[in-house]
Legacy VTK file of the C-alpha trace (Angstrom):
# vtk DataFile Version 3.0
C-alpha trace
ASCII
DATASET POLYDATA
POINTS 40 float
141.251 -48.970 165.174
140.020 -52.691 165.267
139.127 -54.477 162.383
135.707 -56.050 164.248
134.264 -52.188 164.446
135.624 -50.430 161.830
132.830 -48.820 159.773
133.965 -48.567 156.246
133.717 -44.760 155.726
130.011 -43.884 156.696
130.836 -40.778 158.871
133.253 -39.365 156.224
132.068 -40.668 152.881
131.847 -38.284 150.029
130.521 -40.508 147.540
127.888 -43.474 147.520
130.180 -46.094 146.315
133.434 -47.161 148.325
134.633 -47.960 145.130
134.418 -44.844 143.505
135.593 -43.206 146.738
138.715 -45.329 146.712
139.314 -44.158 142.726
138.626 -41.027 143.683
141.467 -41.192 147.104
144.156 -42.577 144.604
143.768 -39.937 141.711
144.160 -37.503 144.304
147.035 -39.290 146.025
148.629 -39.423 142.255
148.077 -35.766 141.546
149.631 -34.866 145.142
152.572 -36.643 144.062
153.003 -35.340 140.907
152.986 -32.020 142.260
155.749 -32.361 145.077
157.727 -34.099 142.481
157.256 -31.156 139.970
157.545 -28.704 142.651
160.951 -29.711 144.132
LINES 1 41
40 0 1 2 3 4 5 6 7 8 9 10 11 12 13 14 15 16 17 18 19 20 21 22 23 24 25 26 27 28 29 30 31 32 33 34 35 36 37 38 39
């Protein structure tokens, strides 16, 4: 993946704003953890 072409998330983008997309990707990332750390 090149930095020149690299398309900042049109293909997979779930939300309008990259910002709240990237809010959105950490919360998840958070809750992921929590729950492997819980879990084991």
């Amino acid at each position: 993946m090149s930095e020149n072409n690299f398309d900042r998330g049109s293909a997979l983008s779930i939300f309008g704003s990259d910002r709240k997309e990237d809010f959105m990707a950490l919360a998840i990332a958070l809750v992921i953890a929590f729950a492997v750390y819980f879990a084991y």
